[in-house]
N, C-alpha and C positions, 0 to 999 in steps of 0.2 A: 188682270193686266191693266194697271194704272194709265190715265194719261197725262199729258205734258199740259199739268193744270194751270201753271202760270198764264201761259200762254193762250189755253182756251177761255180762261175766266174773260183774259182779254177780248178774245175776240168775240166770247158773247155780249160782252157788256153792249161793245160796238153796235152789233145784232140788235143787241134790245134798244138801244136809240133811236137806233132809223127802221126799224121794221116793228114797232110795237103802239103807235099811232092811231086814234080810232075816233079825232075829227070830231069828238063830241055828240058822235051821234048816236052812240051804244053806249051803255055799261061799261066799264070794266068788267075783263072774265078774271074769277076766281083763279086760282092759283092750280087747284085740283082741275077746273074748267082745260086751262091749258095744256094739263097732262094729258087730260082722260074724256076729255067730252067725244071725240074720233074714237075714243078706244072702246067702244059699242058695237053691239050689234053682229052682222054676219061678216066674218076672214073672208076673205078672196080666195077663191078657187077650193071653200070648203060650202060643207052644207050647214056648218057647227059656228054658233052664237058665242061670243063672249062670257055673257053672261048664264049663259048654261055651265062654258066651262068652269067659272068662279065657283059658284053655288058647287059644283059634282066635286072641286077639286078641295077648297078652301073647309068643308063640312062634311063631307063623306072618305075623302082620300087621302087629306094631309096627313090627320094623327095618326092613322094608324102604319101610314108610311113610314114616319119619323121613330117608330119604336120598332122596326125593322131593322132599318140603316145603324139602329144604333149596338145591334146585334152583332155577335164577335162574327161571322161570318161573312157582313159584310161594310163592318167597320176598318179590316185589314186589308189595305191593299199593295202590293210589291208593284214596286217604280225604278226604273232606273234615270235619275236624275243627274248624271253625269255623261249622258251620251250628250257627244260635239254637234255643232250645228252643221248639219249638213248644205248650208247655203250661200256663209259667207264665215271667213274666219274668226273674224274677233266678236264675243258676245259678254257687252258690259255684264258683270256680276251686279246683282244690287245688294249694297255691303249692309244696308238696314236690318237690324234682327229680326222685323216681324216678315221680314221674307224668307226667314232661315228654314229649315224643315227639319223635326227632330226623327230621326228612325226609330224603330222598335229594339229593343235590346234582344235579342235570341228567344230568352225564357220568357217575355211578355206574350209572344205569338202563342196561341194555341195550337198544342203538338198535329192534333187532324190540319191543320191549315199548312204549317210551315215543313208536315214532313213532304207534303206533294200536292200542288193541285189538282185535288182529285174534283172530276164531275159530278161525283155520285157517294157512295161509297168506298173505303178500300177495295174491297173484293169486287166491287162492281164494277169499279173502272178496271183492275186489273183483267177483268175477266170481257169487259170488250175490247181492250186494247189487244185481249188476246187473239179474239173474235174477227176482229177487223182486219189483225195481220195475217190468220190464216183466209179469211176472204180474199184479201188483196193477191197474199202468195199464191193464192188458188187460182185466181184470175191470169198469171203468168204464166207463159209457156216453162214447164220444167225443162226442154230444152236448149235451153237460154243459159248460156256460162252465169256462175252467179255472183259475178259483177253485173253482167245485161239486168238478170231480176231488183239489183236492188237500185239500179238504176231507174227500171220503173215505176217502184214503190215512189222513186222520188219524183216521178211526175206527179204518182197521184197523189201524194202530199202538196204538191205545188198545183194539183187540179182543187184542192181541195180550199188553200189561198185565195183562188182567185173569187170565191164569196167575200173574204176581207173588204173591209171600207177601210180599215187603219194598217199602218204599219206599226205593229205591237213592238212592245219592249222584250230583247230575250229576258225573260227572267230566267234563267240559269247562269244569268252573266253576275261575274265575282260584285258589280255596281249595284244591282240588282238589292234593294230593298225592302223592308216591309214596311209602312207607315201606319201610323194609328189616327184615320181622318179625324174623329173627334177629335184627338190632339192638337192635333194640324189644321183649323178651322177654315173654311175659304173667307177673305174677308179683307178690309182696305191695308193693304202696305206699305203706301207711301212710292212704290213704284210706279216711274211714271217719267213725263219727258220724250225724247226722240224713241228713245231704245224702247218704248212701250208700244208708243205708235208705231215706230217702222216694221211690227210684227204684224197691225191688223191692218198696217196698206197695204201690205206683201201678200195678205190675206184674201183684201177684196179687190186690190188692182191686179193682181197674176193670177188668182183661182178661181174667179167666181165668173167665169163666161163676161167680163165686161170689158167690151171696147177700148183701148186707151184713151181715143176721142171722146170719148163721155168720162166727165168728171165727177166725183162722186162729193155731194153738197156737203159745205162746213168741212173737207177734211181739213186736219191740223197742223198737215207735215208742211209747215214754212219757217224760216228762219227771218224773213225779212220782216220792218217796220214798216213798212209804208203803209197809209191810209189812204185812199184818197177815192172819192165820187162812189163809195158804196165798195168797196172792195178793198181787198189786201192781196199783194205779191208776195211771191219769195218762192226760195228754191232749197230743196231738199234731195239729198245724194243725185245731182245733176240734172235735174228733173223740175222744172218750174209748174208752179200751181198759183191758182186766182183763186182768190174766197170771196162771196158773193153775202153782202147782211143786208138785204133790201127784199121785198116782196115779193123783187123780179128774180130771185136766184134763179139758177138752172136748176131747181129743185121739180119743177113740173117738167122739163125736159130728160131729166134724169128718169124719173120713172115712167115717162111714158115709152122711154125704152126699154124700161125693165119689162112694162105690160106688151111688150109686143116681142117677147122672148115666148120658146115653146113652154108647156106646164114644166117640163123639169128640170130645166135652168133656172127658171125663176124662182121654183120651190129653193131649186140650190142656195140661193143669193137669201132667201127669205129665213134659210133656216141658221145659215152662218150669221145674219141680222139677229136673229132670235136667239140664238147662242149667244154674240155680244150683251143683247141688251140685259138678257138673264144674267148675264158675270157684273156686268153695273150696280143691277139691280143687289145683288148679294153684296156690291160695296160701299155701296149708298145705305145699305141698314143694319150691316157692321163694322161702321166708319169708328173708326179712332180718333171719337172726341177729347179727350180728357189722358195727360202721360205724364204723371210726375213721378217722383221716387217711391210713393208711398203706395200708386195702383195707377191701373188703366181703365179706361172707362170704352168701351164701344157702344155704339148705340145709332140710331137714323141719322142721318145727315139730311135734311131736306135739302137747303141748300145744293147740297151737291145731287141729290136727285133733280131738282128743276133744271141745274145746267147740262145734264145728259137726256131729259126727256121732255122737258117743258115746250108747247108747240113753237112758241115764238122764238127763246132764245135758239132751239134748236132749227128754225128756218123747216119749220115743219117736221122734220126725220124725226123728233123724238116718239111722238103716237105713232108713225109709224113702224118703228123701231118695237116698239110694245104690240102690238098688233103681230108681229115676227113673233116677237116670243110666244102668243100662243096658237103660234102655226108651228112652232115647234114642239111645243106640248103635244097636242093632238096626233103629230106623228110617233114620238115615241109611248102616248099613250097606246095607238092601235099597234106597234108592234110588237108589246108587250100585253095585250088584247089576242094577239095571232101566234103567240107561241105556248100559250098555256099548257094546250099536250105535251109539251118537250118537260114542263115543270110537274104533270100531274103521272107521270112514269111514278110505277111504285116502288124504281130501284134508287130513284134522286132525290139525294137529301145534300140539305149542306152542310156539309160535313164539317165539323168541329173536333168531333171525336169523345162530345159532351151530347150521348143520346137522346137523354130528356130533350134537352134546350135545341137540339137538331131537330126533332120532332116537333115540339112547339113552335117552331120556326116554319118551318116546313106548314103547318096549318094554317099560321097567319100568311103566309107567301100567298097561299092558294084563293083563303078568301080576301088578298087584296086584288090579286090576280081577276076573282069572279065579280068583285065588283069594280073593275076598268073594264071587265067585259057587257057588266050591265049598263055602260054609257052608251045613252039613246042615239048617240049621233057622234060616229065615226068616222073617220080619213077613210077615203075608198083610194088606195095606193093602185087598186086595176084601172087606173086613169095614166097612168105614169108608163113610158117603153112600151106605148100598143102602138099600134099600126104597124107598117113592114117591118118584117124579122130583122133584115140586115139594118136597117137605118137604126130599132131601137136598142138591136143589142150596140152598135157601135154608141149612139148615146149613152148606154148605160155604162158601159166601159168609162170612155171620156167623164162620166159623174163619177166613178170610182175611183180614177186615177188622179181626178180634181182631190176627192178629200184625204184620199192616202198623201196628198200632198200637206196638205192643212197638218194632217196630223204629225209629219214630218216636223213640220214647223216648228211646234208645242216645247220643240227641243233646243229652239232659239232665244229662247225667252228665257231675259237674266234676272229674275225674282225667282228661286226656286219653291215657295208655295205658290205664285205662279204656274209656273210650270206645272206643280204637282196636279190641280186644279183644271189646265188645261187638256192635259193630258189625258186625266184622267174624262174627263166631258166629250173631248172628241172622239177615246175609245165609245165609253158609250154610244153615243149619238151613231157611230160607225156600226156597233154592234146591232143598233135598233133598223139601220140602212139595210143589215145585212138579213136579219130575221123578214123583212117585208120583201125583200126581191132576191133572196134566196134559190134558185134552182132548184135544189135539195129539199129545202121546207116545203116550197108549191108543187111539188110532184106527190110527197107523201102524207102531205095535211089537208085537212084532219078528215079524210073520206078515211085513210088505211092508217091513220096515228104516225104517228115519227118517226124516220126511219133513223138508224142511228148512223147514216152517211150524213147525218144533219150532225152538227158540234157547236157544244155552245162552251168553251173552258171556264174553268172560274173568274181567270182576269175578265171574260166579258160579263160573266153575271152580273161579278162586283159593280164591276163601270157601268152595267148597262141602269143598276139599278142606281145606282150612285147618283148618275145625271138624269132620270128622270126627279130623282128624290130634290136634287137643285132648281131643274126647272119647277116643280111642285111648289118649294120655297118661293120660287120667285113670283108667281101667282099668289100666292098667300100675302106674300110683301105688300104687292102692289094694293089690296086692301089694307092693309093698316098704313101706304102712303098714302091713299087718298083719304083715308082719317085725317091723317096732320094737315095735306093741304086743306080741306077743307072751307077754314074762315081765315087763309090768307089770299092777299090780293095781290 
């Protein structure tokens, strides 16, 4: 999701005039200095080092991650890209090709994948689906007219939701797609402007527990020119906003409400930051340098890295911004860490319906699976909804219903590789939500192994692995940008 670069180029520039000043009495900081010199050391509200996660992720995790994802099992993902925006009517298309999305033609899908999303097996999944429906019927009074019985199944189908973090796609719907992600690359579009931003103010001015009286630094949403004494005006869908490029922003006021938020609002706030900063980051280092008739050229954009993360232009957010994303690593590191029994079942494969290659898959799963488990320093998620029952299960509710809302969102957004990308990241990230504050999981793991009241369907697999595979990416980036900055000033 592009932003409205004209407009911010502007208003960094401004930023870097009046707030980039150092009196003669320092150095100049490097260029790399202004990204990353903050982006050290120990996350807030973790016990895990930056620079542990580099080294584990960048050297041990990446590659063999990457020859995963590129595995027909979880290269294929069905999407439906034509559900309407559930929030306001009109949602500009972006008419650009590189936002286009190409689908998979019938016969490219492989047949195990496209005849059904099976969890497991064919016969495996039929035969718990079997399992679960005489459990469930068994559980009802037989005399119960049976309308009453199937009535109740559809509670506990709907009990069974309320684990969900996302509002998933039906895939049985006729829109319903399959995509071929390597295809489909995530990467710069050219989307960008109001219609980019009004999806990630909606984001973090209605979802993310923040005040309307607190304003959130550098946003973009203004249409007005005015300059004047350190600040810009203007107004967007009715709504006036001040931007602050001076020292003094309300950038230290800003977070010091954020720090005096409970743990898991702020985690909230911290991981939706970390999720943006990750999709920058993946656009910033397959920017669309080079487009003429003859080829396309992708490749790093520093430039447009410095203006999303560099401390100064950004009035400080951008290290911290960076800092979010690897608070979001770490979390779906450990819930991917915490669900390994659900993967080391000797009836779940992912099924292709290509034995060999399912089975080979299936061993690498496990040992990448065994070493995020070997990482020295984990998220302790039993920090998160403790104290009184009533208060944290209502918190945790109110966190649920925040990002089922985000993910709602994903469907307002007029790039449809956009879209694709978003959608697919917040299933993840949901699914990774759901594995760590599960009911289900924490009652039968891993004293008594998994019970199969626990469901993980293949959309989430795919997603879940997909968006750690991105955040992955963008850790790995982030080292080969502070190569390029390096010896710029």
């Amino acid at each position: 999701m592009g932003h409205g670069r004209g407009l911010l180029i502007a208003l960094l520039g401004a930023a870097a005039l009046l707030g980039s000043g150092h009196g003669g009495q320092q150095p100049p900081e490097t260029a790399a200095q202004r990204c990353f010199c903050q982006v050290s050391g120990y996350l807030d509200d973790c016990t895990c080092d930056v620079e542990t996660i580099d080294k584990f992720n960048n050297y041990r995790l990446f590659p063999r991650l990457q020859i995963l994802l590129e595995s027909n099992y979880f290269r294929y993902y069905k999407v439906n890209l034509k559900r309407p925006c559930p929030f306001w009517n009109e949602t500009n298309q972006c008419g650009r090709r590189d936002c286009a999305v190409k689908p998979c033609e019938s016969d490219e899908v492989p047949d195990g994948i496209r005849s059904a999303s099976y969890k497991y097996s064919e016969a495996a999944n039929n035969l718990i689906e079997e399992c679960e429906q005489a459990k469930r019927l068994g559980a009802v009074d037989e005399s119960l007219s049976e309308e009453t019985q199937k009535a109740v199944l559809q509670w506990t189908k709907h009990d069974d939701s309320a684990d969900n973090f996302c509002e998933a796609d039906d895939i049985q719907s006729p829109d319903a797609e399959y995509v071929d992600l390597l295809l489909n690359p995530e990467r710069y579009t050219g989307y960008k402007g109001p219609d980019a931003w009004k999806i990630w103010n909606v984001i973090y001015e209605e979802n993310c527990f923040k005040p309307q009286t607190i304003r959130r630094p550098l946003s973009p949403l203004a249409s007005g020119q005015a300059f004047q004494k350190g600040h810009l005006e203007g107004v967007f869908n009715n709504k006036h906003f001040v931007f602050f490029f001076s020292g003094k922003s309300e950038e230290n006021t800003f977070y010091s409400w954020l720090e005096g938020l409970c743990v898991e609002k702020r985690a909230f706030y911290r991981l939706i930051s970390g999720l943006h900063a990750s999709i920058n980051v993946h656009l910033s280092a397959r920017y669309l340098l080079q487009d003429t008739w003859l080829e396309k050229k992708w490749g790093h954009n520093i430039t447009e890295f410095q203006q999303r993360f560099d401390g100064i232009l950004t009035e400080g957010e951008g290290p911290r911004r960076l800092k979010n994303l690897y608070f979001l690593y770490l979390i779906e590191l450990r819930a991917l860490s915490k669900v390994i029994p659900f993967f080391e079942r000797p009836d779940f494969q992912l099924f292709t319906g290509n034995k060999v290659q399912d089975a080979e898959n299936k061993m690498l799963l496990l040992e990448i699976l065994h070493e995020i488990k070997s990482f020295p320093l984990h998220f302790d998620e039993n920090s998160f909804f403790a104290g009184d029952k009533k208060e944290a299960n209502k918190l945790k509710e109110d966190f649920r219903l925040h990002f089922r809302n985000i993910s709602r969102i994903m469907d307002c957004v007029g790039c449809l590789k956009c879209r694709l990308w978003g959608k697919l990241q917040t299933q993840g990230l949901g699914t990774a939500l759901k594995i760590l504050f599960s009911e289900k999981l924490i009652a039968n793991m891993p004293e008594s192994g998994p019970s199969y009241e626990f469901h993980l369907t293949r959309q989430e697999i795919v997603s879940l692995f997909n968006a750690f595979g991105r955040i992955s990416t963008s850790v790995k980036e982030l080292e080969n940008f502070r190569n390029l900055l390096q010896n710029i000033h």
